[in-house]
C-alpha positions in Angstrom: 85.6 -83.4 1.7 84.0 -86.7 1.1 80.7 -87.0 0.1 78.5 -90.4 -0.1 74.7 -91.1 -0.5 73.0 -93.7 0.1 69.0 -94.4 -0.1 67.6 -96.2 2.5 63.7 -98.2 1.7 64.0 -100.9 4.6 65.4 -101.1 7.6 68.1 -103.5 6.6 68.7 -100.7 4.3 69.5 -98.4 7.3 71.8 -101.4 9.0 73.9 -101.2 5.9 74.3 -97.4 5.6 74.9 -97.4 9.6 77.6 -100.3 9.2 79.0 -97.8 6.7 78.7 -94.9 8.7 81.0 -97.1 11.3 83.4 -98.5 9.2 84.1 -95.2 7.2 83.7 -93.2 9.8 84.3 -95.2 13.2 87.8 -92.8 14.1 85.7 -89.7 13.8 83.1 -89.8 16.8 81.2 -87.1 16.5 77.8 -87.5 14.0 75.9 -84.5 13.0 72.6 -85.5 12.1 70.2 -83.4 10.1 66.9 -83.1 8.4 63.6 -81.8 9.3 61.6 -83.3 12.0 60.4 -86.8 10.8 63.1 -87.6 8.8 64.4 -90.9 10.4 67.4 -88.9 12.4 66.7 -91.1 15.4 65.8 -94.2 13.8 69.5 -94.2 12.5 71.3 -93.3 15.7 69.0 -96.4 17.0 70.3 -98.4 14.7 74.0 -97.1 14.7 73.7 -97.2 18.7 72.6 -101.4 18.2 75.7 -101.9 16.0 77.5 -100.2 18.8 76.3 -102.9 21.1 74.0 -100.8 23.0 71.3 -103.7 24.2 68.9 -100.7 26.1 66.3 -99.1 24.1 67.2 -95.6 22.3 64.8 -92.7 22.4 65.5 -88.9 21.4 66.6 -86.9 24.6 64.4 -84.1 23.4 63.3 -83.2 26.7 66.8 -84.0 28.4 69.1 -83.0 25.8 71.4 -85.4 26.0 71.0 -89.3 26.8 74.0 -91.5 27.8 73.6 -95.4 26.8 76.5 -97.9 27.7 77.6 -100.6 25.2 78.0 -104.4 25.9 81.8 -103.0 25.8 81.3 -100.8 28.4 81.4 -97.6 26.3 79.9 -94.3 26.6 77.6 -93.1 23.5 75.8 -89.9 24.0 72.8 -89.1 21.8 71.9 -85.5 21.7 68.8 -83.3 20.8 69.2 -79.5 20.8 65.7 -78.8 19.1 64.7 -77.2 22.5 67.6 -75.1 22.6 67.0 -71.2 22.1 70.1 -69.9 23.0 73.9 -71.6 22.7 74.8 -70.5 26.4 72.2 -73.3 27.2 74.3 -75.6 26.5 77.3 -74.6 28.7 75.8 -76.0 31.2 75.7 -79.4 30.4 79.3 -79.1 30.1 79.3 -79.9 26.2 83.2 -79.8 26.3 83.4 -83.0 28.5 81.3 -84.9 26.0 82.8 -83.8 22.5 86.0 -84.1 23.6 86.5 -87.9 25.4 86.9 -89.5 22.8 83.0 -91.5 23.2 80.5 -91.3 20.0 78.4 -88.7 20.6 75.1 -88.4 18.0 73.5 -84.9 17.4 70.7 -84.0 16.4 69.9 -80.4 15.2 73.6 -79.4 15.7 72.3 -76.3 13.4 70.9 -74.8 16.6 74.8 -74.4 18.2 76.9 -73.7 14.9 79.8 -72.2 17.2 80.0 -74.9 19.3 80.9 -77.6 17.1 84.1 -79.2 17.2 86.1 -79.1 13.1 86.4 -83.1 12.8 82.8 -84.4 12.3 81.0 -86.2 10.3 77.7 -84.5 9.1 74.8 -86.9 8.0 71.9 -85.0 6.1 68.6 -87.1 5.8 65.4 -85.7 3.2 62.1 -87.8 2.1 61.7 -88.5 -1.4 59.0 -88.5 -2.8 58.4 -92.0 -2.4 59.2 -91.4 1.3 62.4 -93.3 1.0 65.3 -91.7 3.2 68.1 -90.1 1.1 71.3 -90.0 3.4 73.9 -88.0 2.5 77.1 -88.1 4.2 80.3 -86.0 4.2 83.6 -85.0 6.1 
């Protein structure tokens, strides 16, 4: 498994790692992000969802679950938040299947809340403060 770590201060910090993120990564579409709440999570699928060529704004389906955006492509990426979720069978319903498995990016956040549910090939993105607040972004797959 490949691991990588990057430290992000600015926000042309985070454009870099999520350029990276692409190019490394750009065949595997599904992104597990985690890290406590705060950490940036969604500030990075922002910024990965800009170089994407999503035009609308972003915002963290926390309430939704899951938000759909369109690319100046055309494209599907779905941005996920299962913090709300108690229970995995929640998630059925959304039809979770459809999503994971057409081939569109899809960004998760707190995919530690439905372990079984995960498809194998992902790429898992772990975010932590330093103590200088900087983002520490560690990747691997």
């Amino acid at each position: 498994m490949e691991n990588l770590e990057y430290i992000a201060k600015t926000e042309i910090d985070l454009q870099n790692i999520a350029k990276n993120i692409l190019s490394d990564f750009g065949d595997q579409k599904i992104i597990l992000f985690y890290g406590e709440m705060g950490v940036g999570k969604t500030t990075l699928i922002k910024v990965l969802c800009q170089q994407l060529g999503v035009d609308e704004p972003t915002s963290s389906p926390t309430f939704s679950i899951v938000n759909e955006y369109l690319s100046n492509q055309n494209k599907s990426i779905y941005h996920f938040d299962f913090y709300r979720i108690e229970k995995e069978e929640e998630v059925y319903d959304l039809g979770y299947e459809d999503y994971f498995y057409n081939n569109n990016f899809c960004f998760v956040e707190w995919p530690e809340k439905i372990p079984n549910l995960l498809p194998k090939n992902v790429v898992k993105v772990k975010i932590v403060l330093d103590e200088e607040n900087n983002r520490i972004i560690s990747i691997a797959h």
